[in-house]
N, C-alpha and C positions, 0 to 999 in steps of 0.2 A: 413184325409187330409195329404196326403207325399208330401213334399217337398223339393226339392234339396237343398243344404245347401251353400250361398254367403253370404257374408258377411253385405249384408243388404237383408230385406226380399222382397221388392220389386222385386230386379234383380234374388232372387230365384222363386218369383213366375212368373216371364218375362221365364225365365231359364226351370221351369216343364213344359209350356205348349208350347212353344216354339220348343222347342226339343223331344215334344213327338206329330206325325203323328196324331195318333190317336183322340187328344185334340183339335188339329186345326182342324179336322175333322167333328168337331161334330156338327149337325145341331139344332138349334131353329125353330118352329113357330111363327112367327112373324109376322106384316101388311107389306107387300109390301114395299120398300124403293122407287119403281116409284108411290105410292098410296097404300095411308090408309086406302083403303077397303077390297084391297085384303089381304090373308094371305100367305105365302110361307117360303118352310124352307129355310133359310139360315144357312153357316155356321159360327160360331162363329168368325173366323178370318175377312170374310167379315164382321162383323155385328160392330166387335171391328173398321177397318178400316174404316165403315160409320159414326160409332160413333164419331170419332176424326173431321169430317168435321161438323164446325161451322154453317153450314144452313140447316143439316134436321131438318126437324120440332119435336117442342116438344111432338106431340101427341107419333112418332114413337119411339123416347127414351123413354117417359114414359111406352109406351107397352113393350120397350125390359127388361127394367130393371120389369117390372113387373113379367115378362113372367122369370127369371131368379130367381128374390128371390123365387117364388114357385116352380121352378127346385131345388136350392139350399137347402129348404125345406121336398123337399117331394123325392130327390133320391140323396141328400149333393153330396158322390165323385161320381164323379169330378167335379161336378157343381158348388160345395162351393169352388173351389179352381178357377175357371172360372170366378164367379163372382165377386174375389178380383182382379181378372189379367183382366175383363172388366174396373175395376174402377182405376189404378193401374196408369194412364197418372194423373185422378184427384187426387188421393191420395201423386204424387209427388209432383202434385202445391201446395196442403196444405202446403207440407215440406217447401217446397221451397220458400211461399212465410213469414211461419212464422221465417223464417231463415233469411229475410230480413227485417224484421220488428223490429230486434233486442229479438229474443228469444234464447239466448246462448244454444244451445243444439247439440250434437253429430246428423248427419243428420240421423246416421242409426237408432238411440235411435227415433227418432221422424216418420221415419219411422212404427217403431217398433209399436208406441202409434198408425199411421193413421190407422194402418192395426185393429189394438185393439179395435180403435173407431168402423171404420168403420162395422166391425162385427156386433159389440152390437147396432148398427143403424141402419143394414141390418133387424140381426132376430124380431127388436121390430116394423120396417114399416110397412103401409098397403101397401100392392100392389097396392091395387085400391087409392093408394092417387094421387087427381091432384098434378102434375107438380113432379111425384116424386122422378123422377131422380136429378133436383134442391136441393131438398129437402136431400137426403141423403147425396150430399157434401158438403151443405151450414150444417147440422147437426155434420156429422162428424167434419168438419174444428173448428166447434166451439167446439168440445169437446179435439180437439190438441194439439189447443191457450192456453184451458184453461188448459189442462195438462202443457205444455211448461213453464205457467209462474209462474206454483208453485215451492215454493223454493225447491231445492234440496237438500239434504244430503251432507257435503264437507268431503274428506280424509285431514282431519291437517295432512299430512305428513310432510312438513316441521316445524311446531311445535312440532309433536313427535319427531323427530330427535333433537330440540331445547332443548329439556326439556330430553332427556336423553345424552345428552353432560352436562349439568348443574353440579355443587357441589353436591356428595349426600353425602354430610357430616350431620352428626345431628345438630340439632338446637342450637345455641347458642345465647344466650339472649345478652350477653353483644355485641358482635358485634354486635345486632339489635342497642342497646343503643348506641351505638358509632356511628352509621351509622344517628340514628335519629339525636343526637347531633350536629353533622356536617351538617346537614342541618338547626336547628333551630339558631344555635349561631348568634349573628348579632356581632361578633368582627374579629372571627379567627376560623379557624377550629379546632376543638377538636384534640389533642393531645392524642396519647396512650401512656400512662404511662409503658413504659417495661423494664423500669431500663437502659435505652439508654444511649449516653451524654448527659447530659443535656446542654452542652456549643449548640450539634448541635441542640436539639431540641428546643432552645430557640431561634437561627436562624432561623430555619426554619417557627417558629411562626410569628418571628418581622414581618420575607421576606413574609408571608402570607397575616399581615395585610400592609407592603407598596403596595405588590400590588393590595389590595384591595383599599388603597387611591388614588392610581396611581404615587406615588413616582419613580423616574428613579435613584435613585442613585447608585453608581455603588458599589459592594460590598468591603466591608470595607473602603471608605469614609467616614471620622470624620470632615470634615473644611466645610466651607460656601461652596454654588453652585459657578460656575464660573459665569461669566459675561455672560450674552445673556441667561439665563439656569431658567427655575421658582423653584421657590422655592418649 
């Protein structure tokens, strides 16, 4: 099965038979579309544009689709590629409707999965099943859904990017310990000891815990608050 190569497989298999004379040419025995007693070939292109009208009866799609999986079967190309581009209107609503139901997926990725089902729903059908044209879209659609809403694979790319900007410095314990300590302390945060001033490191401890009481005093006031001011 060759097919033109677009960027979703749908519109390539719209695209092979479309564009080749020969494809649209090609006739089925099928029942009559004015009666379902007669038989008569039709060609494929007619048979697709009877298809798409909502009130021929279901006896006559069931024959075509029957009459098609045992072409597809018994002589595949071109036939196997006919019978995806017969289904190809159904297999967009699938897309399209599980796109609206909220199944986050790329439409050509889901594409990709109708045409996948659909296959493996084609070769395991009876032909002779009633109603079985219903049957293959209501089958495939539920094999779509249920692909659509298993979880996917995610590229952390922006976590990779995250994690290789980071420190790759080796480990060091005491910063872990200094880092725990300033979170457990309930007075003031932990001080590093690095031989500093200690005039300022002792500041900057006081000034840690007034703001942790909520004190306003303005830096280096010693006398009472003023009037109007809490204490």
């Amino acid at each position: 099965m060759a097919i033109l190569l677009r960027d979703r497989v749908l519109d390539s298999i719209e695209a092979q038979v479309m564009l080749a004379p020969a494809m649209l040419e090609l006739t089925m025995d099928v029942p009559s579309l004015d009666s379902s007693t007669e038989v008569e070939q039709i060609s494929v292109k007619r048979i697709r544009d009877t298809m798409l009208n909502p009130d021929v009866p279901t006896e006559i799609r069931d024959a075509v689709w029957s009459r098609l999986l045992r072409l597809s079967r018994e002589k595949k190309d071109p036939w196997d590629v006919v019978t995806i581009w017969m289904m190809a209107p159904g297999l967009r609503r699938i897309c399209w409707h599980c796109r609206r139901f909220g199944f986050v997926a790329d439409l050509a990725e889901l594409e990709a999965e109708a045409v996948s089902a659909f296959l493996v729903t084609a070769r395991s059908a009876d032909p002779d099943r009633p109603e079985l044209g219903a049957w293959l879209w209501s089958t495939t659609y539920r094999h779509v859904r249920r692909a659509a809403s298993r979880p996917r694979r995610e590229t952390p790319t922006a976590d990779i990017e995250l994690v290789q900007a980071l420190d790759a410095s080796p480990f060091d314990a005491s910063r872990a310990i200094a880092a725990f300590q300033r979170l457990v302390d309930d007075t003031a945060p932990a001080v590093e000891q690095s031989g500093g001033d200690p005039v300022r490191v002792e500041g900057e401890r006081l000034g840690a815990i007034a703001q942790r009481l909520g004190l306003r005093l303005a830096l280096g006031q010693t006398g009472p608050p003023a009037d109007g001011e809490a204490a």
